[in-house]
C-alpha positions as CSV (number, residue, x, y, z in Angstrom):
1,X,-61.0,-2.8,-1.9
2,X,-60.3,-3.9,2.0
3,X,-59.5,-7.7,0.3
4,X,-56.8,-5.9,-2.1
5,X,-55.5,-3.5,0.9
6,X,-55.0,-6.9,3.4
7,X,-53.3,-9.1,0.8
8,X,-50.8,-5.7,-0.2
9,X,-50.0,-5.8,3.6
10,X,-49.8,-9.8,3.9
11,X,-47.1,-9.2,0.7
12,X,-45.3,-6.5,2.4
13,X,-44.8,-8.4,5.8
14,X,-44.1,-11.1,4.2
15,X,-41.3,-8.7,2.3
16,X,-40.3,-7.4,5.6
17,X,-39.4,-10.5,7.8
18,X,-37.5,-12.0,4.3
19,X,-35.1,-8.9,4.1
20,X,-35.1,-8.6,8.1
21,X,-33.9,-12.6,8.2
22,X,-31.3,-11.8,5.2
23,X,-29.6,-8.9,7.2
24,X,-29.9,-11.5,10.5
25,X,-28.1,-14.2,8.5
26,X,-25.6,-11.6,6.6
27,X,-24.1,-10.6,10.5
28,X,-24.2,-14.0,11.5
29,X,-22.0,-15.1,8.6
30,X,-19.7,-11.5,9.4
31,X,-20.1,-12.1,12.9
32,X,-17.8,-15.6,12.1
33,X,-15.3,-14.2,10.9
34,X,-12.8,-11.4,11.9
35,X,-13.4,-8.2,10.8
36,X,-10.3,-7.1,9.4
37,X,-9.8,-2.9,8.4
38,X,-6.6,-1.8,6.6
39,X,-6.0,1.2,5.9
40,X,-5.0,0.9,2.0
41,X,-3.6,-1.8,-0.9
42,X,-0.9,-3.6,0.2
43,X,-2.0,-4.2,4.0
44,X,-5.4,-5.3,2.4
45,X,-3.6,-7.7,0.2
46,X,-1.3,-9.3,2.8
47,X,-4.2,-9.7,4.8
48,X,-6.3,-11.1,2.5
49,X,-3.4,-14.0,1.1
50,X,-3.4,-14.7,5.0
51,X,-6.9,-14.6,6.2
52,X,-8.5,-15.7,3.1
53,X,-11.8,-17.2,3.9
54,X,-11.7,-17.1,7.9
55,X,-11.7,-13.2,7.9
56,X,-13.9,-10.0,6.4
57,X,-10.9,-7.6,5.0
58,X,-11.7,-3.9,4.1
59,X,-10.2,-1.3,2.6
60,X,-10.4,1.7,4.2
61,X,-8.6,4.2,1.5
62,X,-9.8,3.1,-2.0
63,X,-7.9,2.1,-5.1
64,X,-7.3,4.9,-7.1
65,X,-6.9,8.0,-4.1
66,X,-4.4,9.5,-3.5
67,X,-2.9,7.7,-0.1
68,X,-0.8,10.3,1.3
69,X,-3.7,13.1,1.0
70,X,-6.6,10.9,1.5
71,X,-9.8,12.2,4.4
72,X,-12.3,8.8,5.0
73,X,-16.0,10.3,5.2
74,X,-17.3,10.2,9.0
75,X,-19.3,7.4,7.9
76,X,-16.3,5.3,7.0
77,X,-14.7,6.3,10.0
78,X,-17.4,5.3,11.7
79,X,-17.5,1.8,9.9
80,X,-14.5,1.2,11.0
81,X,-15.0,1.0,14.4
82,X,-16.8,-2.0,13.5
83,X,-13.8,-3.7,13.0
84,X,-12.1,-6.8,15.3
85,X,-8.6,-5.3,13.9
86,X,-7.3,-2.5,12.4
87,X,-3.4,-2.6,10.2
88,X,-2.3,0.7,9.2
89,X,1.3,2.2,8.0
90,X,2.1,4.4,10.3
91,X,4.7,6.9,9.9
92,X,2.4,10.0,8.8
93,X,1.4,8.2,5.3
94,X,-2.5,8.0,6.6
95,X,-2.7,11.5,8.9
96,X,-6.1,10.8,10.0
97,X,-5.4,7.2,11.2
98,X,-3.6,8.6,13.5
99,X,-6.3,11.1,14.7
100,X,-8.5,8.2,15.6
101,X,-6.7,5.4,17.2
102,X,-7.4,6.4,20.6
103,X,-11.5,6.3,19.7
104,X,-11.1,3.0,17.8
105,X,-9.2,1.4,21.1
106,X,-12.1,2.9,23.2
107,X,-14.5,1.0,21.2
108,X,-12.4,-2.9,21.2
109,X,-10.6,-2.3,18.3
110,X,-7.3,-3.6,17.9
111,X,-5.3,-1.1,16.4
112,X,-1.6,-2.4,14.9
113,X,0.7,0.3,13.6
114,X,2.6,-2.2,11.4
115,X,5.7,0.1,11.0
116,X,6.8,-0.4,14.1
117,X,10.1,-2.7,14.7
118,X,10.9,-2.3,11.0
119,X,14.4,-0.3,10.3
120,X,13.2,2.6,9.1
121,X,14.8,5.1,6.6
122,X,15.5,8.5,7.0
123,X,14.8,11.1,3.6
124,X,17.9,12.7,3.9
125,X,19.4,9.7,3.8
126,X,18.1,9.0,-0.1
127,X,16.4,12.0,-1.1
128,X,18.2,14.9,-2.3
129,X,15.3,16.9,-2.1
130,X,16.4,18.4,1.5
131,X,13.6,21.3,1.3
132,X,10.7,18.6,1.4
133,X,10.9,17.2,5.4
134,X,8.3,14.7,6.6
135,X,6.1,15.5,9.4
136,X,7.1,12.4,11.6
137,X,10.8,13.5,11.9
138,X,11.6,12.5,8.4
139,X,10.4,9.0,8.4
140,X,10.1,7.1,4.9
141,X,6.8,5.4,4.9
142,X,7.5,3.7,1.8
143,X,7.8,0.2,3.6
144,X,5.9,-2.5,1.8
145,X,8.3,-1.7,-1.3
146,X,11.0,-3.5,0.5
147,X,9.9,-7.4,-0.1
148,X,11.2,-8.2,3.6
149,X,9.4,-6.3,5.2
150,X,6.5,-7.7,3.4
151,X,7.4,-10.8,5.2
152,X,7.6,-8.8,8.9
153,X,4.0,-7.3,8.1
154,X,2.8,-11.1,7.1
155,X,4.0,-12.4,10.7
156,X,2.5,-9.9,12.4
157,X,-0.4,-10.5,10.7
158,X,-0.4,-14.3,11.4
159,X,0.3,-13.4,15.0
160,X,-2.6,-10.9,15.6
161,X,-4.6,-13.3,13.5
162,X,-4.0,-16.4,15.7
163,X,-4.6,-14.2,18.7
164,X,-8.2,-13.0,17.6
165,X,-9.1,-16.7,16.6
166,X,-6.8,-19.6,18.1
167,X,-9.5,-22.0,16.5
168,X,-8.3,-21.4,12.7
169,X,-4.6,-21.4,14.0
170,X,-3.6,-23.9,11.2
171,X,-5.4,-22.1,8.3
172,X,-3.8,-18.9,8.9
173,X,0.0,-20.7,9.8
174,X,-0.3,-22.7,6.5
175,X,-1.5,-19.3,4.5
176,X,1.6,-17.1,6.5
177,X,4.2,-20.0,5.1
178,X,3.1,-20.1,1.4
179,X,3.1,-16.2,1.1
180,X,6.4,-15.8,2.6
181,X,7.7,-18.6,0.5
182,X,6.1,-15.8,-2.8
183,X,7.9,-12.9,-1.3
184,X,11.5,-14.8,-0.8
185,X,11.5,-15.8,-4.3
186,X,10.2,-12.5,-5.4
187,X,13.5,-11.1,-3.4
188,X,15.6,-13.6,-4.9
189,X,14.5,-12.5,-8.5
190,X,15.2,-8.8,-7.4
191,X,18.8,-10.2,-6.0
192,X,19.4,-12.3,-9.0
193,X,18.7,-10.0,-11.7
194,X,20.0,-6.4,-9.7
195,X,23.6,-8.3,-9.4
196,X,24.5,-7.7,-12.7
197,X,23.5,-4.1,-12.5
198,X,26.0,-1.3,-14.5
199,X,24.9,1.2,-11.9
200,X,23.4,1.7,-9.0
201,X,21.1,5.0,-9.5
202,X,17.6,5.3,-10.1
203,X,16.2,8.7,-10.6
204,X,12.2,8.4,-10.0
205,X,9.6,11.0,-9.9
206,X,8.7,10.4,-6.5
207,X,10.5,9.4,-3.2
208,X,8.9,6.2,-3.1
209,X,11.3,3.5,-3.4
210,X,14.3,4.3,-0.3
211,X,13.8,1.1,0.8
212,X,13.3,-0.9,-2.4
213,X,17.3,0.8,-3.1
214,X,18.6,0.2,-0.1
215,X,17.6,-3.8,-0.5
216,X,19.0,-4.0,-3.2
217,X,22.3,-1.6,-3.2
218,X,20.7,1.0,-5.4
219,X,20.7,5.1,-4.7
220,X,17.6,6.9,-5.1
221,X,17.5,10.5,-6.8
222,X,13.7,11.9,-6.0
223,X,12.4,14.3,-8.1
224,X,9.9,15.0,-5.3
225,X,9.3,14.5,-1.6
226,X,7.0,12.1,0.8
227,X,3.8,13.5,-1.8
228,X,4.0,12.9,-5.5
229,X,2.2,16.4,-6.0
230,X,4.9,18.1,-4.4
231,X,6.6,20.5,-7.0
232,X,10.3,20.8,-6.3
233,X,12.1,23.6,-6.4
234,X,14.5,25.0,-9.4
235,X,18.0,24.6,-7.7
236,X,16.4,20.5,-6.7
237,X,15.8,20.0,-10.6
238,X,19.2,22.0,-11.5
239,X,21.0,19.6,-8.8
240,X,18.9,16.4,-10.4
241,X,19.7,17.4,-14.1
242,X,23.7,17.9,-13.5
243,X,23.7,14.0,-11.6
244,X,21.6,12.8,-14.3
245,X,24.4,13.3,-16.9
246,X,27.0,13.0,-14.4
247,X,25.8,9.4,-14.2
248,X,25.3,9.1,-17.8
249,X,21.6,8.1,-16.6
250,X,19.4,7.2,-19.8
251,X,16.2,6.5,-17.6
252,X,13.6,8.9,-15.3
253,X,11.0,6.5,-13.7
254,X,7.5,8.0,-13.3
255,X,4.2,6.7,-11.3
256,X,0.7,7.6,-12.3
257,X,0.1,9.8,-9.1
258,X,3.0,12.5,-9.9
259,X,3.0,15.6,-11.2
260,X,4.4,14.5,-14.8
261,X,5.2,18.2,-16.0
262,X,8.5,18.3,-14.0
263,X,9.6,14.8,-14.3
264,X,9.2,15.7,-18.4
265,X,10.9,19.0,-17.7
266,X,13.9,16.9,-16.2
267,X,13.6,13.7,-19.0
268,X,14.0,16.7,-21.8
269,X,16.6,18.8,-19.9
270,X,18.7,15.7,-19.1
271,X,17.8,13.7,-22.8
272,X,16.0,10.8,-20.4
273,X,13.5,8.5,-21.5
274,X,10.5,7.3,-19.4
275,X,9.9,4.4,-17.5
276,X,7.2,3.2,-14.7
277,X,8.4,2.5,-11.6
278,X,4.9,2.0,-9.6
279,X,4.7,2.4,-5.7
280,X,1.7,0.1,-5.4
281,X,0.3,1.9,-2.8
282,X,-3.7,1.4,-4.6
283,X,-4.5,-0.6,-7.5
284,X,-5.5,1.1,-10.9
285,X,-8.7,0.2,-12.5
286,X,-7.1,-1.3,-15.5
287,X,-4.9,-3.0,-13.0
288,X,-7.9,-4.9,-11.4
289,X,-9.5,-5.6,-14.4
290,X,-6.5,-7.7,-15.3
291,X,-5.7,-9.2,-12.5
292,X,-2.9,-7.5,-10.9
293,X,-1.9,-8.0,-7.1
294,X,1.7,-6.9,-5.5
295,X,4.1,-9.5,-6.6
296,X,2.8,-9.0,-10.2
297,X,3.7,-5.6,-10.3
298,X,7.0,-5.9,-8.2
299,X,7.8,-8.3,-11.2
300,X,6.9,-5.5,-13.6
301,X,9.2,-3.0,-11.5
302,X,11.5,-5.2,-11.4
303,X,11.6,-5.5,-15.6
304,X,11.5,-1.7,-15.4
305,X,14.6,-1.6,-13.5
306,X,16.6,-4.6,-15.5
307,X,16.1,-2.5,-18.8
308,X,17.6,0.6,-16.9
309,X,20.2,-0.5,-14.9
310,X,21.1,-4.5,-16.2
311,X,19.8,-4.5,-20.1
């Protein structure tokens, strides 16, 4: 019995210092590279085509939430304070980022509000849904949909990059040029195929895509606010429905995330038929599954638009 009970505690050690040296090893391989945070998809992805190998990215809101209404867990937020670098939005679309930026700086994170020095967009100036303000003095967040500022959030990501780790200067230069090289051709397509448009108005279920319009000389009627669940109100749909056949529109674009009872309401009202238009602000699961990334489906948006407004 005392043989069988000392080699079951020879075993275990021996089980104990193998996981103990794993976890050692696993922070030694984290610890060498930077420990990058962004708060959801398309930070995470521009990070990730410029980092690549050198850095750890994480996601902090998951593919699939809601962005605008997500809460991390206090474990998460927690986690994140982990991080060399944090890249958020900005501009009210992540509420509680903005709650804990002053604790992340207290603990050596680098915080980088990536908003900041981009033209920004006010809603009244593309959404006729007046009643629905934002609650950072009616700032569109909806940046990453314009494909130049793609480009500013990819050199400030190089910058900060370089900064944090001078040594792998080169790798991350080299990454920054072939990625902004994707996104000018990407914004050439977009130019090239949105010149020969027959109009200029887009009616979409959610006030997503200000910028993406204002790129490329299009107007944006919203059937809702900042929120895809926001419900608009009668005299907004009434308002919506009369420019819909004013413009002889044939097209309502709708995203997963938003409420699809009034944008139906509006395509049966108005005699519209349904297209995607997707924000891209998280990744479905089908979406993984096959693959997709941000220029994919701004190619897909784009076809979306060419069969409403070109085709």
């Amino acid at each position: 019995m005392k043989k069988k009970l000392l080699v079951f505690l020879i075993v275990f050690s021996l089980l104990i210092t193998g996981c103990s040296q794993q976890q050692k090893t696993g922070n030694k391989i984290d610890q060498n590279k930077l420990k990058v945070f962004t708060s959801f998809y398309p930070l995470y992805y521009v990070a990730n085509q410029i980092g690549g190998e050198k850095i750890a990215a994480k996601l902090v809101i998951p593919n699939g939430a809601e962005v605008h209404s997500y809460e991390p867990s206090p474990r998460k937020l927690a986690d994140l304070e982990r991080a060399d670098i944090f890249f958020y939005n900005g501009l009210g679309l992540e509420p509680w980022a903005d709650k804990v930026v002053n604790n992340l700086k207290n603990a050596g994170v680098k915080t980088i509000e990536v908003s900041q020095n981009i033209e920004l967009l006010k809603f009244e100036e593309h959404n006729h849904d007046e009643e629905h303000s934002h609650g950072h003095g009616g700032d569109d967040p909806h940046i990453w949909l314009d494909p130049i500022n793609m480009i500013d959030i990819a050199r400030r990501m190089n910058k900060e990059f370089i900064a944090l780790d001078p040594k792998n200067k080169e790798y991350y230069k080299e990454n920054s040029l072939s990625f902004i090289d994707e996104i000018k051709k990407l914004d050439q397509e977009y130019k090239s195929t949105l010149a020969n448009k027959q109009h200029k108005y887009i009616l979409v279920s959610h006030a997503s895509f200000g910028y993406l319009a204002k790129r490329y000389g299009l107007e944006q009627l919203a059937v809702a606010g900042v929120s895809p669940h926001q419900e608009p109100s009668p005299k907004v749909l009434a308002k919506l429905t009369e420019e819909a056949r004013e413009h002889s529109l044939e097209y309502i674009f709708m995203e997963s995330l938003a409420n699809p009872k009034t944008a139906e309401v509006l395509a049966q009202e108005a005699n519209l038929e349904i297209l995607s238009l997707n924000p891209i602000s998280g990744l479905t699961e089908t979406e993984q599954e096959q693959g997709e990334d941000y220029i994919s489906i701004m190619k897909k948006n784009l076809q979306s638009l060419r069969k409403a407004l070109v085709d």
